[in-house]
C-alpha positions as CSV (number, residue, x, y, z in Angstrom):
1,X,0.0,0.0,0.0
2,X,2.6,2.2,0.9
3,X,4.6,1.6,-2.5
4,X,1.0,2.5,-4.7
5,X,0.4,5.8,-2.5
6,X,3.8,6.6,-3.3
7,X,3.2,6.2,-6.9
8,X,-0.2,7.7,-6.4
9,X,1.3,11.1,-5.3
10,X,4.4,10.9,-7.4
11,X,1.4,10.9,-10.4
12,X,-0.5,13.1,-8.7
13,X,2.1,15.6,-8.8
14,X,2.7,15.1,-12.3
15,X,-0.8,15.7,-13.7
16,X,-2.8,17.7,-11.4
17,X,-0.5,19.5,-9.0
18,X,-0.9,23.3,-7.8
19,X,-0.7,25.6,-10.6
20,X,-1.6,23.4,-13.6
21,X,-3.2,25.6,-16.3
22,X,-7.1,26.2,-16.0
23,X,-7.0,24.8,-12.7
24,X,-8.7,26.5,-9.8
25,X,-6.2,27.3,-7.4
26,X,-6.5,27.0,-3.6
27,X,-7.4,23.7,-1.6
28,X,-9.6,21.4,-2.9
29,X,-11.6,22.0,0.4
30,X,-11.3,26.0,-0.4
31,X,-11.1,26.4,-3.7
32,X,-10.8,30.2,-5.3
33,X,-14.0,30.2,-7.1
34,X,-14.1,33.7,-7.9
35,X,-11.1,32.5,-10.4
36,X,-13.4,30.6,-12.2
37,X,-16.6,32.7,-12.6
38,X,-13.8,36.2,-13.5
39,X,-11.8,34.3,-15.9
40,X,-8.4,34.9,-14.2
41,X,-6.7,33.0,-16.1
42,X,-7.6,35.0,-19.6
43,X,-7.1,38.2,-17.5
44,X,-3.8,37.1,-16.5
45,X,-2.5,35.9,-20.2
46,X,-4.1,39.2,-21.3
47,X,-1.2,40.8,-19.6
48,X,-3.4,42.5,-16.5
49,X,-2.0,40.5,-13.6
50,X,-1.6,44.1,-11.3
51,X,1.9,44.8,-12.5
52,X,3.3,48.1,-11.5
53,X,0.7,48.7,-8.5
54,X,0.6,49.4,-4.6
55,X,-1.5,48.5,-2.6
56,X,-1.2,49.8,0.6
57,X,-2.4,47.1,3.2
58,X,-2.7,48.9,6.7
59,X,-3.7,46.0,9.4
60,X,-1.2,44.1,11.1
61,X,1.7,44.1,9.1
62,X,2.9,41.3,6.9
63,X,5.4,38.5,7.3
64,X,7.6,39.5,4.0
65,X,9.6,36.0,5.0
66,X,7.4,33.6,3.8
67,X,8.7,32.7,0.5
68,X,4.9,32.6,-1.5
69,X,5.2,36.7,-0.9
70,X,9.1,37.4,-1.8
71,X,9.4,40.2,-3.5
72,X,6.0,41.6,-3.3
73,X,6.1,43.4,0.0
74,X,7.7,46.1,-0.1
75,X,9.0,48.3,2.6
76,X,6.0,50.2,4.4
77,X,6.0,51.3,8.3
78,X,4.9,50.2,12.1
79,X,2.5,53.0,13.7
80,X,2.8,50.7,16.8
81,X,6.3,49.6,17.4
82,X,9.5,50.6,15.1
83,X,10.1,49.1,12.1
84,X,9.1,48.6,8.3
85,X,5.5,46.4,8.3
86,X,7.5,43.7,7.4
87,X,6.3,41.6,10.4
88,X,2.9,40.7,11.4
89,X,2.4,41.7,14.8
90,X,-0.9,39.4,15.7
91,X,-0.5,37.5,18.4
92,X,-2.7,34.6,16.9
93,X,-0.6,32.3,14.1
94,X,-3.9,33.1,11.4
95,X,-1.6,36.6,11.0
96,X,-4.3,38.8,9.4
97,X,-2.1,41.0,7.7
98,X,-0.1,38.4,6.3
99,X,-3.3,36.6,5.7
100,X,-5.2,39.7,3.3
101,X,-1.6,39.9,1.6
102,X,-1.8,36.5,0.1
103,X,-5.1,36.5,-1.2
104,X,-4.2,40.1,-2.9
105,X,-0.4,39.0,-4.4
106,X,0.7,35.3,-3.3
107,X,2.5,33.1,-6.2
108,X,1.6,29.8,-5.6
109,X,2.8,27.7,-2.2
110,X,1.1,26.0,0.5
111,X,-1.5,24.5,-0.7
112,X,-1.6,26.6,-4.1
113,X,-3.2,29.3,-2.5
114,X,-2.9,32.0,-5.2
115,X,-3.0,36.0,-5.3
116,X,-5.8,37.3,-7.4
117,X,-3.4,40.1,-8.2
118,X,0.5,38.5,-8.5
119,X,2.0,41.0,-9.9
120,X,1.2,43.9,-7.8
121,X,3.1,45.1,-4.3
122,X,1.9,45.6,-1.2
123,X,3.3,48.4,1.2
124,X,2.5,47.1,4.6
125,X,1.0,49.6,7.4
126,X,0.9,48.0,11.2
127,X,-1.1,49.8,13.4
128,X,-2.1,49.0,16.8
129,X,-5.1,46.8,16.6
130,X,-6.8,44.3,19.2
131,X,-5.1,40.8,19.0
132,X,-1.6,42.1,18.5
133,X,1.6,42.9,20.5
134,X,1.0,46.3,19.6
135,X,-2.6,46.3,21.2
136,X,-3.2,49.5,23.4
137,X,-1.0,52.1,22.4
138,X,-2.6,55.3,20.6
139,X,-4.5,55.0,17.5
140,X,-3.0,56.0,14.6
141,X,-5.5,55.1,11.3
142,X,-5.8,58.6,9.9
143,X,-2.0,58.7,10.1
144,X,-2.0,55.5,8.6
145,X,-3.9,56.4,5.5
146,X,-2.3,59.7,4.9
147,X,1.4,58.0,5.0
148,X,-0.1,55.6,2.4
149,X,-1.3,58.3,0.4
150,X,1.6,60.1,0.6
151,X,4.0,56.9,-0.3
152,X,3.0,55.5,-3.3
153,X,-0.2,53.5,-3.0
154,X,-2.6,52.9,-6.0
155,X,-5.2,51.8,-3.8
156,X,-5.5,51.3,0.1
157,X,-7.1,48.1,1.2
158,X,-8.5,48.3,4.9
159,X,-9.7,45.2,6.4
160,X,-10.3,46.1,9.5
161,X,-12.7,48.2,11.3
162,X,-14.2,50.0,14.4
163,X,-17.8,49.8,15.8
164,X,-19.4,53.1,16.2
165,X,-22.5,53.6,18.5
166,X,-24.9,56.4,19.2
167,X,-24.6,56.5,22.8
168,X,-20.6,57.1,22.2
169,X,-21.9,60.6,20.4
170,X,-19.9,62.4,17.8
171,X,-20.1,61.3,14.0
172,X,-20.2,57.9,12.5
173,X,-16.6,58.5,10.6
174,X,-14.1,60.5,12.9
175,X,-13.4,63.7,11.4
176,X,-9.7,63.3,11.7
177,X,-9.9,59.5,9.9
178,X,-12.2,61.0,7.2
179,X,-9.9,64.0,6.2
180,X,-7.1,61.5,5.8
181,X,-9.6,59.5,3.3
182,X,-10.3,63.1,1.6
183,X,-6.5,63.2,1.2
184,X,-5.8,60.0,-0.3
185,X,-8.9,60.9,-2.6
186,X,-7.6,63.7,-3.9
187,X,-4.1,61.7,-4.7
188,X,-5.9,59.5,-6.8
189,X,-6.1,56.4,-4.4
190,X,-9.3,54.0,-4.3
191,X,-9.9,53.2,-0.4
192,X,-11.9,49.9,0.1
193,X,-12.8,48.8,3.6
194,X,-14.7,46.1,5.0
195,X,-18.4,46.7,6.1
196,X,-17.9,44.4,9.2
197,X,-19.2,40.9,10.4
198,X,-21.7,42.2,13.0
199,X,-25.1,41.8,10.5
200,X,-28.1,41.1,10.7
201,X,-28.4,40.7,14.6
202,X,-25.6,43.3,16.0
203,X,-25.1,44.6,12.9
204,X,-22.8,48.0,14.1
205,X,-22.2,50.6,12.2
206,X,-18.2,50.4,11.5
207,X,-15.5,52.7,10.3
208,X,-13.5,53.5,8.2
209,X,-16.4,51.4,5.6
210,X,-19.1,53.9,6.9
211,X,-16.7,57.2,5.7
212,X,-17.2,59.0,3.0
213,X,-15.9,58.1,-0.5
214,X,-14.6,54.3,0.8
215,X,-15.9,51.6,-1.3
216,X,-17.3,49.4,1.4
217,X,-17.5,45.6,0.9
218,X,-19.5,43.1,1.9
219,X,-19.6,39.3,1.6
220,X,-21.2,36.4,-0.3
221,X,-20.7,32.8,-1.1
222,X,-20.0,31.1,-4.3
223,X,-23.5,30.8,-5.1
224,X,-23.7,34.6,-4.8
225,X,-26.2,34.4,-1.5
226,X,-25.2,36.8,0.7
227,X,-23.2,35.8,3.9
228,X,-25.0,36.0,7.3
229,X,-22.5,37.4,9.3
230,X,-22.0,40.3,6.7
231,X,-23.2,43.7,8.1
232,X,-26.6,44.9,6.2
233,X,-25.6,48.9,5.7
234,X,-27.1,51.5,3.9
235,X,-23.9,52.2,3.1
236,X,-22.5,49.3,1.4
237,X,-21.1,49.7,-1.8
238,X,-21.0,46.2,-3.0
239,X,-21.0,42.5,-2.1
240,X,-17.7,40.2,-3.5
241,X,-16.5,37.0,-2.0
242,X,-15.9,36.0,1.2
243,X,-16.8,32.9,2.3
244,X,-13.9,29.8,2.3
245,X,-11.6,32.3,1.1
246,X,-8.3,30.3,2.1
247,X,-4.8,32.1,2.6
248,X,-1.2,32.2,4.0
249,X,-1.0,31.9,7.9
250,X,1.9,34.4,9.1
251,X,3.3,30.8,9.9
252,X,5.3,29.5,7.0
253,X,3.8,26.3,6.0
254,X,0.7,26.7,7.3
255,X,-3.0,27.8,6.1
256,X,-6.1,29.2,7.0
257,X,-9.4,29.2,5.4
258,X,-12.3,31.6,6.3
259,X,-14.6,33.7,6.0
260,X,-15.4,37.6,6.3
261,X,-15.7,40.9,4.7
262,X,-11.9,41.4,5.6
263,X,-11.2,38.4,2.8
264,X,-14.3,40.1,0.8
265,X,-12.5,43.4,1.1
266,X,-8.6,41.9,0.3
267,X,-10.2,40.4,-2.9
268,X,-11.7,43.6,-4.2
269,X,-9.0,45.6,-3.2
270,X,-6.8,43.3,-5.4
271,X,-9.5,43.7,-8.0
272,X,-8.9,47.5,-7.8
273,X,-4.9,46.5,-8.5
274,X,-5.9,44.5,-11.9
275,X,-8.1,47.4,-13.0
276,X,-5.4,49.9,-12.7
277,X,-2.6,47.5,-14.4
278,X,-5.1,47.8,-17.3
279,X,-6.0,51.5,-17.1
280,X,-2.7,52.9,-15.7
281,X,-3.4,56.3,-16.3
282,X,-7.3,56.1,-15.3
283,X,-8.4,58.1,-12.0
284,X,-9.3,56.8,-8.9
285,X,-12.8,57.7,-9.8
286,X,-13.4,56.0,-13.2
287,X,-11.7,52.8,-12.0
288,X,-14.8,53.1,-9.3
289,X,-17.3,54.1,-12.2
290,X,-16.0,50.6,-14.3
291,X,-16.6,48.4,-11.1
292,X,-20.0,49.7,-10.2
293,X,-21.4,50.0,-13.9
294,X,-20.3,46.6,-14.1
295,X,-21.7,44.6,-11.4
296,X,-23.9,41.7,-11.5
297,X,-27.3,41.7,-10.5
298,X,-26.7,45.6,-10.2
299,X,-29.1,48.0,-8.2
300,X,-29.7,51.9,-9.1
301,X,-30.9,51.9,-5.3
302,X,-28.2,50.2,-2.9
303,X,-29.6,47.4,-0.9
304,X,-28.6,46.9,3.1
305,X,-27.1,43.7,2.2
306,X,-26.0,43.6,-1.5
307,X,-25.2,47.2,-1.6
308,X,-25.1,48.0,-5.6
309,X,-24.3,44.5,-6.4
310,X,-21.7,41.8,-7.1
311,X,-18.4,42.7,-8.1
312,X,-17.6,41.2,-11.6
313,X,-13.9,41.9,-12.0
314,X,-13.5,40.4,-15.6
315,X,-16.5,42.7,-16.6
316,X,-15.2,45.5,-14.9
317,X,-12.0,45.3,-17.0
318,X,-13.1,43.9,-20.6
319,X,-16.6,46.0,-21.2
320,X,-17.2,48.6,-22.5
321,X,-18.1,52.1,-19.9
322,X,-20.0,55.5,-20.7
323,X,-17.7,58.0,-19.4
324,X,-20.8,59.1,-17.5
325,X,-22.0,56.3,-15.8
326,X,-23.2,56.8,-12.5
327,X,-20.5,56.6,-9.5
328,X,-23.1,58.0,-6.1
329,X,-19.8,56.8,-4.0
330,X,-17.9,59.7,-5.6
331,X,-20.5,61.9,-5.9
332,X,-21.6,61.5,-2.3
333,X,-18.3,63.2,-1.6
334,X,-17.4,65.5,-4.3
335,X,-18.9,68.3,-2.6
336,X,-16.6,68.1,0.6
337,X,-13.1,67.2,-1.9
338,X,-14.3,70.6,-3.1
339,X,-14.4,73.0,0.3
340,X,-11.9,70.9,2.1
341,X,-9.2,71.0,-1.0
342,X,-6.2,72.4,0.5
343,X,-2.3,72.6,-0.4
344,X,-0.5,68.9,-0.3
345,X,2.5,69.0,2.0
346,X,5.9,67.7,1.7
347,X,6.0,64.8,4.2
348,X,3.3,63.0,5.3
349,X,3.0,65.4,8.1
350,X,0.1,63.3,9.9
351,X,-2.4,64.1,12.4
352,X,-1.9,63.5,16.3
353,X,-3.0,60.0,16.4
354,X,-6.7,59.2,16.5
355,X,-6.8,58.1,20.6
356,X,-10.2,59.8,20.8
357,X,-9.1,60.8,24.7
358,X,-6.2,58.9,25.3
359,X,-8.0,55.3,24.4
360,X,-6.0,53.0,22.1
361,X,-6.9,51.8,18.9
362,X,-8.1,48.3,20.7
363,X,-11.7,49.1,20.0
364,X,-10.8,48.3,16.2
365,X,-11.1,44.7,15.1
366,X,-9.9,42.0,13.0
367,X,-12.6,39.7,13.4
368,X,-13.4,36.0,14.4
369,X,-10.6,33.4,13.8
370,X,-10.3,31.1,10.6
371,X,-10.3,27.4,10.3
372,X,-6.7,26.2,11.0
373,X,-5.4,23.7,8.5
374,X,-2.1,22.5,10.1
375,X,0.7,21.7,7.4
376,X,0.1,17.8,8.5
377,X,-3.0,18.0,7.5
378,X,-3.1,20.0,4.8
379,X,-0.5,17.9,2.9
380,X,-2.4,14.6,3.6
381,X,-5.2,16.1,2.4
382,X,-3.8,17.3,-0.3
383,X,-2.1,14.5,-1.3
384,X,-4.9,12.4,-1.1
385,X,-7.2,14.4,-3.2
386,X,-4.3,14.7,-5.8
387,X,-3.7,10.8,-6.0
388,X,-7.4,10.3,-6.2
389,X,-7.2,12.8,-9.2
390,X,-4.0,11.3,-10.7
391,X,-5.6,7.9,-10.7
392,X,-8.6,9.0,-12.1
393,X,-6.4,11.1,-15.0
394,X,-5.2,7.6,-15.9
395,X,-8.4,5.4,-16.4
396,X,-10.6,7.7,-17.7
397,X,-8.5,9.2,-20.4
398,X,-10.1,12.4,-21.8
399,X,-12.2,12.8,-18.9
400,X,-12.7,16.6,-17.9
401,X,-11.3,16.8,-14.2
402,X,-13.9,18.8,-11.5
403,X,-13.0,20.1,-8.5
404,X,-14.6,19.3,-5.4
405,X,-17.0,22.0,-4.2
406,X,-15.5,24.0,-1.5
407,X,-15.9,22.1,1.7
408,X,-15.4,23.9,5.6
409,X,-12.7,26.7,4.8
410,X,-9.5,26.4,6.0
411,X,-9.7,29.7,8.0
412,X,-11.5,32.3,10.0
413,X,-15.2,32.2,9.5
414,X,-17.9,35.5,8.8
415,X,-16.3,38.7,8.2
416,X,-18.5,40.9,5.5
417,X,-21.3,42.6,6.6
418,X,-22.6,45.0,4.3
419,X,-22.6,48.8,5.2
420,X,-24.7,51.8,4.2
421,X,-23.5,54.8,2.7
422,X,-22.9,57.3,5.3
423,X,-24.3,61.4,4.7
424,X,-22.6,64.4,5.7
425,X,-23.2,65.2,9.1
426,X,-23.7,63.8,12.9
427,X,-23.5,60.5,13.3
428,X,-23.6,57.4,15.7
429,X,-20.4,57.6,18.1
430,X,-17.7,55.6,18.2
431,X,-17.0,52.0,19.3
432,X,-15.1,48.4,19.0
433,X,-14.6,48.5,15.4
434,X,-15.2,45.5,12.7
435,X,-12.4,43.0,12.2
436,X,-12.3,40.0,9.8
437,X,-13.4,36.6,10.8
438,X,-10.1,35.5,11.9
439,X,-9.4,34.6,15.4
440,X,-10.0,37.5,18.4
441,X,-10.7,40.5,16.9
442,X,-7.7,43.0,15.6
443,X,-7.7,45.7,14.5
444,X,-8.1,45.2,10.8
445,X,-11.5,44.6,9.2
446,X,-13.8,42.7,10.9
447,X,-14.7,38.9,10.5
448,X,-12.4,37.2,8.5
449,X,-9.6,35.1,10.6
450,X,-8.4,34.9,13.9
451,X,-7.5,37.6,16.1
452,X,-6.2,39.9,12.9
453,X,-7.5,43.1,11.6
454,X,-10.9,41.6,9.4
């Protein structure tokens, strides 16, 4: 038996192992559908695979070690503790940062899990969020955005997220966090966010998703049926994958799959990066416009839970879009671009960190923790599937190979709620923000692995 699983794998290997052509990458327990159903692979030999973008990933830094990311993180900065974002600060293995990194750019690895966007870079931002060793210290988001701005991101994907309340008083987005977001506007940056994994039953308001001019994400399955634990906003923007999404623990050799509008968030955000690899001179706003005149099952009125719809990257970049189609997330914020427009400086020159009276940034979360698939396990499983597949390969010649539908995700579980689209003015006051599904909650978005940024 031993000698014939040997063989078996050894075959396995040959014929149907990670990265063959027009395979969906990923486990077979957590496949990447959304590769399937966006044509990736036609988008990738098209030449649009996010070459020569940034995308700034501010959460809990990212392990730049692990060999699946070499040479895509690039150097970024730790609000919390010195250094570059280079290392993921959660406490938890999942590694949330690291975790939203390799679903945006990993080459494939463990497991095969695969980047939607391989080409692009990601400048990693730590900042202190619950679940990590840099948990209590001042908040520093709106410094955090502006540094991005200010250094080179294309887009700035924020996974992570902080519950607002009205009995905390003051407005739903702080002011400081949403003149950061006016800044990186008006440097051509998309800013997507997650709208939280609080929905229906808690279902909190949560910034930054709830801030002006922030594409805010929520999460569905692979059938397209939105995900109970994604918030229902009437700010949401739109809805894109984020259940079984599986990805890189900040542990080398191991892997995570889960689920959350952090992983729905990373995925569009990595969207945004193939978009502007194909329109490299288009502005922030009309690489918006493409995406939202280009979703499926699309809305004119945003719904609490699907917001305008379902992202359809390989529409948003093949078809054809009126230079006036409608973009209400732009145009919600136009107005306040306008008055507030005022002379770029130098340096980053930042805000006083966002402590909101000395508090830390602990009320911001990353979410619930992800489904832990130990490398042990993993490879068994994997090599299992693989000789199954090989053997099959051999006795049915010709026979088309399908891949098993996605069984319990290898990571965090729930993390994209959808969110509403805030109005200028008052809002609900502040409070423990979203985080992905991953363990404890982060910082980062909410609900999307363990104790990470969501």
């Amino acid at each position: 038996m031993r000698r014939f699983a040997a063989a078996v794998t050894g075959l396995a290997l040959m014929f149907v192992g990670p990265g063959l052509a027009g395979a969906t990458p990923g486990p077979a327990t957590a496949p990447e559908y959304w590769f399937d159903s966006w044509h990736v692979d036609q988008l990738w030999r098209s030449g649009v695979r996010g070459q020569g973008v940034t995308i700034a990933e501010i959460d809990t830094g990212v392990n730049a070690s692990l060999p699946e990311l070499s040479g895509r993180i690039l150097p970024g900065r730790d609000f919390g503790e010195q250094g570059n974002g280079q290392v993921d600060r959660e406490l938890d293995t999942f590694g949330h940062g690291t975790a939203m990194a390799s679903i945006m750019v990993a080459r494939p690895g463990v497991l095969d899990i695969t980047g939607l966007a391989p080409d692009a870079k990601i400048l990693p931002i730590a900042v202190p969020l619950n679940g990590t060793s840099e948990s209590g210290r001042p908040g520093r988001l709106p410094d955090a955005i502006r540094w991005a701005a200010n250094h080179g991101a294309d887009v700035i994907n924020l996974s992570i997220g902080g519950k607002r309340y009205k009995r905390d008083g003051g407005l739903a987005c702080p002011d400081d966090e949403q003149q950061a977001i006016y800044h990186a506007l008006r440097r051509n940056v998309v800013v997507v966010a997650s709208v939280g994994n609080t929905g229906p039953t808690d279902n909190a308001v949560e910034e930054p998703a709830v801030c002006l001019g922030v594409v805010a994400v929520g999460a569905v399955d692979a059938a397209g049926t939105v995900a109970p634990f994604s918030g229902r906003q009437p700010y949401l923007t739109l809805i894109a994958p984020g259940v079984s999404v599986p990805s890189l623990s900040r542990v080398a050799g191991q892997a995570y799959s889960g689920d959350g509008t952090s992983q729905a968030a990373a995925i569009t955000s990595a969207a945004f990066a193939l978009l502007r690899s194909k329109f490299p001179h288009a502005r922030g706003r009309e690489l918006v416009t493409r995406v939202l005149a280009t979703l499926d099952a699309h809305r004119r009125t945003p719904s609490p839970a699907y917001g305008y719809g379902l992202l359809d990257t390989y529409r948003a970049i093949t078809a054809q879009v009126p230079a006036d189609a409608p973009n209400p997330v732009y145009d919600a914020v136009a107005p306040f671009l306008a008055a507030a427009r005022a002379p770029r400086p130098r340096e980053p020159s930042l805000p006083v960190p966002a402590s909101r009276d000395g508090a830390s940034t602990g009320h911001y979360e990353v979410g619930s923790r992800p489904r832990l698939h130990s490398p042990q396990v993993l490879i068994g499983a994997g090599v299992a599937i693989w000789g199954l597949a090989a053997l099959i390969v051999l006795v049915v010649v010709g026979a088309r190979r399908r891949r098993p539908a996605p069984a319990d995700p290898i990571g965090p579980a729930g993390d994209v709620p959808a969110r509403p689209r805030p109005r200028p003015g008052p809002r609900p006051g502040p409070g423990p923000g979203p985080g992905p599904s991953p363990s404890p909650g982060l910082g980062p978005s909410s609900g999307d692995g363990p104790a990470p940024p969501g």
